[in-house]
N, C-alpha and C positions, 0 to 999 in steps of 0.2 A: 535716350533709348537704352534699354537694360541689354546686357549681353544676349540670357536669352530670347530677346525678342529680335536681336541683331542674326540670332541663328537661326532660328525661324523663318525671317526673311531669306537668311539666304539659302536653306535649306528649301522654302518653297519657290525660290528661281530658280534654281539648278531643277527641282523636280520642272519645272513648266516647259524649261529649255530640254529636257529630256524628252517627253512627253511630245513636246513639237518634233525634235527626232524621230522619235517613234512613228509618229502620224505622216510621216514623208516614207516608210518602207511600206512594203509587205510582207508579215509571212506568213510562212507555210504550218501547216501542221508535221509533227515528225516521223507518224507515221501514216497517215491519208494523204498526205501531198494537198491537201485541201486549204486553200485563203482562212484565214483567222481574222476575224473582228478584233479591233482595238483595246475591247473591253479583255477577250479574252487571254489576251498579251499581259494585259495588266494583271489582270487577276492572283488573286495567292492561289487558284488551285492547280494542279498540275496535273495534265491530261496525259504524261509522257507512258504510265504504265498501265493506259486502260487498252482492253482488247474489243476488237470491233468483231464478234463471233460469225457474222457471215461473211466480212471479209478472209475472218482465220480458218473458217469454214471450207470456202474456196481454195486459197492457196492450200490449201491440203490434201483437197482431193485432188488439184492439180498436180501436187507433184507426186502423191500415188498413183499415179493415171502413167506417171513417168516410169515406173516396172513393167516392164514386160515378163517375167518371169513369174506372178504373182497372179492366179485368179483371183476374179471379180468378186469372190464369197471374200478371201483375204483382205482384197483391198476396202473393202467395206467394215469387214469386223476393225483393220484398223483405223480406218475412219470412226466409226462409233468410237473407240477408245479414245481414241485420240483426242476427239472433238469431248469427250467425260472427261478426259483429265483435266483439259484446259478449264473448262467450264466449272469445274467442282475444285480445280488451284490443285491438286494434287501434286504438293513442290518435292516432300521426301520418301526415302524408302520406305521408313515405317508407315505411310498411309494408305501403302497399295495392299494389305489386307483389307482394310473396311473401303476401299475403293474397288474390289472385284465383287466383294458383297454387294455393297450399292449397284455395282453396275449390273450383276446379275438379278438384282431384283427391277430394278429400275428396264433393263433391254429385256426379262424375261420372256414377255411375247412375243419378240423379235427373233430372239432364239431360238424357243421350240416350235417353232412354226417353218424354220427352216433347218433343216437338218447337218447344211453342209454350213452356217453360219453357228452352231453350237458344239460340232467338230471343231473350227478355227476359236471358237473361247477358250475349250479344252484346252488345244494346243498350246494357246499363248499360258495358261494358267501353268502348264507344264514346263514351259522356258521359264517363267517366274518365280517356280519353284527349286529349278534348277538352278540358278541366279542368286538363291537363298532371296529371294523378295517376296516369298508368299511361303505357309505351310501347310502341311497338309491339314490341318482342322479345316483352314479357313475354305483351301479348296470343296475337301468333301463338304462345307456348309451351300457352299452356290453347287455345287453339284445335287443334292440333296433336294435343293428349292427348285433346281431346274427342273428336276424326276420329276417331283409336287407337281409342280407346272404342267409338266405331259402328260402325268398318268390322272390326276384329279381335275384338268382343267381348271387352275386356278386363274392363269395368265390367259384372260380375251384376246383376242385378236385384234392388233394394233392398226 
């Protein structure tokens, strides 16, 4: 028997006796708490940084729910963002210009259709600028498309 065949061998006992390990646990998933299939143990792909958006959903309105200080137009406008950022990966500073743009085309009907929810966009556009994380081009552009919005009825009613 040649060496690499002697490694082989033992390289696929050691995997079998591993493998029988394996199939006497359980686990879990790390972030569902949820039983995992054997296959999926095995597997090369790695599930540790995917996000489960109506879970992330939930816990988020859950703990905005936890402000009392904070009307229900607030706690909503920061749910929409919140829930866009995630959703769209917005990791650095520099992306929250074309990330207010998106959002304000994207929420537009959401906005002008409520008046005390396009006050709270303002506002937060206002701390972002203040923050140096937004300028004023980018603001007066979502401001600009929102007017569009109200005064030509671009943005249907969602």
């Amino acid at each position: 028997m040649t060496k690499s065949n002697t490694y082989f061998l033992l390289t696929a006992s050691r995997r079998f006796g591993f493998c029988a390990l394996l199939r006497k646990r359980q686990f879990f998933h790390s972030h569902r708490a949820q039983p995992m299939a054997l296959e999926q143990v095995l597997s090369d792909r790695d599930s540790e940084d995917e996000v489960d958006d109506d879970v992330a959903d939930f816990e988020d309105r859950r703990m905005l729910d936890d402000f009392v200080d904070v009307t229900k137009d607030e706690k909503l406008m920061m749910h929409m963002w919140n829930s866009f950022v995630r959703k769209q990966r917005v990791l650095a500073d520099g992306h929250i210009p074309w990330a207010c743009e998106a959002f304000s085309r994207l929420h537009g009907p959401d906005l002008v259709h409520n008046s005390a929810l396009i006050k709270c966009w303002r506002l937060f556009m206002i701390k972002l600028w203040n923050h140096g994380l937004l300028d004023a081009r980018t603001m007066n552009n979502c401001n600009v498309f929102l007017e569009q919005c109200q005064s030509q009825d671009l943005c249907p009613k969602s």
